[in-house]
N, C-alpha and C positions, 0 to 999 in steps of 0.2 A: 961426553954428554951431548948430545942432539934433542935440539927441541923444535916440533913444527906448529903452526897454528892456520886455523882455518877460520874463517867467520862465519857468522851468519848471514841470511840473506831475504831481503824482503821485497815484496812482489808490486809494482805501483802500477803495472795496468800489463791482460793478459789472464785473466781470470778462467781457469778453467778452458786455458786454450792449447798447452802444450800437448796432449792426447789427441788432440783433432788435427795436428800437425802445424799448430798456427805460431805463432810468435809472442813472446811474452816478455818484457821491460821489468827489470829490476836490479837491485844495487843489495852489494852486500854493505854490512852494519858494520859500525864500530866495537863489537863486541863477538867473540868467537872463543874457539875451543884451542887448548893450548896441550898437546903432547911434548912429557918429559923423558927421557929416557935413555940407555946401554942397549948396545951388544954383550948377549952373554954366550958363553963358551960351549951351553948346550943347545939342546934343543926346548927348556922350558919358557912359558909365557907365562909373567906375572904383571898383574894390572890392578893397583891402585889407585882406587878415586876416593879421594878421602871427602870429598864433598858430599858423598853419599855414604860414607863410614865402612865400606864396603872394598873387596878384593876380589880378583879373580885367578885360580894358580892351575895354570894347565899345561898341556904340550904340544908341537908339533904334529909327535907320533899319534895324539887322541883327538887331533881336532874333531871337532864338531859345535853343532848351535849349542849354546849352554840354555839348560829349562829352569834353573833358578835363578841365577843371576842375570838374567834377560840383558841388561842394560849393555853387557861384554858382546853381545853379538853384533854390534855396528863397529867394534873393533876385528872379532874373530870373522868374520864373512870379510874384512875386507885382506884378511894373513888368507883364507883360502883363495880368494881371486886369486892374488898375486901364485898360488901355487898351480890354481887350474892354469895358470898362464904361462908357467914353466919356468917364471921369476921368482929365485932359490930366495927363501930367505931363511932365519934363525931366530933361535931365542931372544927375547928381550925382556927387559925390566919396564914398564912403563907408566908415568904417575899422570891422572886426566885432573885439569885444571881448567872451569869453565864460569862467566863472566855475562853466559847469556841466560836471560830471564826465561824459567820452566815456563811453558805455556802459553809462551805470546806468541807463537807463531811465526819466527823464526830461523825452523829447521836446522836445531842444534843438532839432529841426530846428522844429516847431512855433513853438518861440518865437522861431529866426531870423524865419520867417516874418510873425510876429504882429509885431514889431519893424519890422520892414520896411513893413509894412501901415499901422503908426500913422507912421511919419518920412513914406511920399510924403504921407498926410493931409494931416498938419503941415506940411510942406514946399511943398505945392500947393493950397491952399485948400479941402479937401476933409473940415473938421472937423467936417461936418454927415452924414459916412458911418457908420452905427450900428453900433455894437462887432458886432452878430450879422453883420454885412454883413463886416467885416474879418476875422472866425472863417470866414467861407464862402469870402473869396478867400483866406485860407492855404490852405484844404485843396483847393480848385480850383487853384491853384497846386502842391500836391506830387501833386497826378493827373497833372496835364497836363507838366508839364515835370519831374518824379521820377521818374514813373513808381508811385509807392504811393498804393493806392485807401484811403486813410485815414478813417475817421470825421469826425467834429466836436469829440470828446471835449478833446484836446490844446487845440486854439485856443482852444477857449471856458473851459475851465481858466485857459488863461495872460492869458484877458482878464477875466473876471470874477470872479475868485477877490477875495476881502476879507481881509487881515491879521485873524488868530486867529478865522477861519473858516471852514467846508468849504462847496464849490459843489455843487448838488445840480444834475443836469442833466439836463431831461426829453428822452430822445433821435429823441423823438416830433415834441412841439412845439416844441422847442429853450427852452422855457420854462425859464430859473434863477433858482435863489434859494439864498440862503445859510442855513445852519445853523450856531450858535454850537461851537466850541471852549472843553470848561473850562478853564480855568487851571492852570499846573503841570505839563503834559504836553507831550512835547516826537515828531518824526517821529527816526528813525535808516532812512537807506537803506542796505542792504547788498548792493553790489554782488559777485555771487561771481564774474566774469570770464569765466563759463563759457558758450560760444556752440555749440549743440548744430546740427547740419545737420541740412535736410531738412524745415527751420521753416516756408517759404511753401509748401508740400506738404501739412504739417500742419496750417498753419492754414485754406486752402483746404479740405481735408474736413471739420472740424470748423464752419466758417460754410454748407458745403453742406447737413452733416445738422443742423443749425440750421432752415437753409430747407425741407429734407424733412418734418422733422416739422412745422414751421408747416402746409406745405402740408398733409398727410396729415389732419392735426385740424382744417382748414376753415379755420384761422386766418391775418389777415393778418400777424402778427408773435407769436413765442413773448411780449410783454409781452401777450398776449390769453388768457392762461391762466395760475390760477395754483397752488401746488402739491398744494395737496388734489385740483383739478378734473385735472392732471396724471395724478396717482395710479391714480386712476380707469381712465384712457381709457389708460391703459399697454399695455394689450396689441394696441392698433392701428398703435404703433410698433417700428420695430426696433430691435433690442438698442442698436447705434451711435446712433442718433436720438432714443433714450427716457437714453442716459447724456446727452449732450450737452445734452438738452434741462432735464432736470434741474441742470444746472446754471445754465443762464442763468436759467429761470425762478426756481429758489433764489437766485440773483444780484439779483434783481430783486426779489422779496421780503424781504432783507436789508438791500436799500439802505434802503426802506421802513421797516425796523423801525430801522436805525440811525440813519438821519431821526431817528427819537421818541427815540431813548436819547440822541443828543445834545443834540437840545430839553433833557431832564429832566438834562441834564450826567451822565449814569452812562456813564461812559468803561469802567467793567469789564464793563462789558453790551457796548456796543459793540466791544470788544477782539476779548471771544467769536466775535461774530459775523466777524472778521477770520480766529479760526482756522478758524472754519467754511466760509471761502470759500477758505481754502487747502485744505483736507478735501477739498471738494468739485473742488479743479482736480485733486488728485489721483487719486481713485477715479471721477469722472464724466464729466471734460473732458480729462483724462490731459493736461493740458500744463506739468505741475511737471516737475520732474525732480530725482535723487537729492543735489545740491548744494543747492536750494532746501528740499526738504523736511528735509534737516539743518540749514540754518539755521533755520528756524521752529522742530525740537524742540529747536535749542539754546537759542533766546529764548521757549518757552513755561517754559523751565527755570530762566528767570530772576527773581528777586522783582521785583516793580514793574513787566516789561514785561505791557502790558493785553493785546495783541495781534500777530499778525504774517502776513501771505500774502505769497503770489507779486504782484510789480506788473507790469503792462502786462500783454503778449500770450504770456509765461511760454518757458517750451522754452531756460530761464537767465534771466541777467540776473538783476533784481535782487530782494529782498523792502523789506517799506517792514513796520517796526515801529513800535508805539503804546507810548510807553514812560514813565511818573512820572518828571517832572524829578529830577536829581539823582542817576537812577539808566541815565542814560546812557553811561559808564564800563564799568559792570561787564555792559550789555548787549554791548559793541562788544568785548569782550574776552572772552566768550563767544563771540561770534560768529565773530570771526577766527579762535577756537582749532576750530571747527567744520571749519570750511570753509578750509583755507591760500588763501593770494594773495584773500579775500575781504578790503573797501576798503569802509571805512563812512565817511557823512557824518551829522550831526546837522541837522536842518532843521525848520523851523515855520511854518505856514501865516503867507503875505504876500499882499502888495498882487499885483493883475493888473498890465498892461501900462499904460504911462503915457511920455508927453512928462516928461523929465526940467527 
């Protein structure tokens, strides 16, 4: 019996910056994906998730994406990486056990993924395969058989995050390193349930005039400018190009300075810098929306929370606040009264993905 697990992983500053090649600060969650499972004798793959009442029974010889059972293909894309890659593996039995809340924002599909990546390892003699190497076949796996052109952010989150501290991840050189957590401080996600359409539209224009402006300023990537040199050269971009781009670069300079506020432990500096990336999704990158931005005024209004934004790729879903332990309570109960049917969890930076 082999069991792996991966977590999830949440975003605290870095907004819509990993595409532009810039750097993005996040910590993986106490809650993640849990694969159970054998070696079996043949070449069959059987995969129950009884969370979803639901199985999947296939083979080796027939892989491919599955068009019903959708959900199997963040496991089956990451059995074919391992084959594009020439790393044998075989049948298994496998049972999916998961502990992270649908919808919040998250990226439990990542940490199926990441999960899956470390058991055939384990499983197939393959423990000499470098955690960056198992980050690159999750997200080659949710391209090619999801269908989502995803970054790297999520994987490498759920693999190299450290208990009671933040991952910093260069989206460049894929180079990470951890920055310490003070003590006493606790994450609140607050999910507000609210799913706006019209999201992969939105997020599409907003990564094009991303690339617009790069192109326009000669640059290979907006992390090639930063916001004084910005400022400047504002009037060779257009209105859309010069908001957008403002933000990511702001994003990117943030992450940088929160870098140093967590070095020196000044969590109330850092917090700052949380409302100021929600500020800026609002009036720059426009992809808050009016539930989100009621949750942050309710939690900047609260004594003890240090910080609050929009997490992941925004247009709903969730925010992820910075809050003085002990004063978790009277955050989450602010928060709900904001926003009805908004669903908070308390979580603190953990371990990455691991053989149990």
């Amino acid at each position: 019996m082999i069991q792996s697990y991966a977590p999830g992983r949440a975003e605290l500053l870095g907004n819509h910056t990993d595409y532009n090649d810039g750097l993005v600060l996040a910590i993986a969650v106490d809650r993640g994906v849990t694969l159970t499972g054998t070696v079996r004798s043949d070449d069959a793959l059987f995969i129950a998730a009884p969370e979803m009442g639901d199985a999947y029974e296939g083979s080796l010889a027939a892989l491919a994406p599955e068009g019903e059972k959708t959900w199997a293909n963040y496991l089956l894309g990451v059995v074919a990486q391992f084959q594009k890659r020439g790393l044998a593996v075989g049948g298994v039995d496998l049972r999916i056990e998961s502990d992270l809340p649908p919808g919040a924002g998250l990226s439990s599909s990542a940490a199926l993924e990441t999960s899956t990546a470390f058991f055939l390892a384990h499983a197939f003699g393959h423990d000499a395969l470098t955690l960056l190497e198992r980050a690159k076949i999750g997200q080659a796996a949710e391209h090619q058989y999801v269908g989502v052109k995803c970054g790297l952010l999520d994987q490498i989150a759920s693999i190299f995050s450290k208990a009671g501290q933040t991952t910093v991840i260069d989206c460049r050189s894929f180079e990470v390193r951890n920055a310490p957590l003070a003590p006493g401080v606790s994450f609140v996600i607050a999910n507000s349930g609210v799913k706006h359409a019209l999201v992969a539209g939105e997020y599409n224009e907003r990564r094009e005039a991303c690339e617009e402006a790069a192109r326009t300023l000669g640059l290979k990537a907006l992390r090639d400018i930063d916001p004084e040199t910005l400022e400047k050269r504002a009037g060779e971009l257009s209105p859309s190009a010069l908001k957008r781009a403002r933000h990511v670069v702001g994003e990117i300079d943030r992450v940088a300075r929160g870098t140093a506020f967590l070095e020196a432990g000044d969590m109330a500096a850092f917090g700052r810098l949380m409302f100021a990336s929600h500020e800026s999704s609002i009036v720059n990158f426009e992809n808050s929306c009016p539930e989100l931005d009621a949750l942050v005024a309710a939690a900047k209004r609260v004594e003890g929370c240090h910080g609050a934004r929009l997490s992941g790729g925004g247009f709903g879903g969730a925010t992820i606040n910075l809050v003085a332990a002990g004063r978790e309570e009277a955050l989450i109960q602010a928060l709900e009264a904001a926003v009805p049917g908004t669903k908070c969890l308390v979580t603190k930076a953990a371990d990455g993905a691991r053989i149990l």
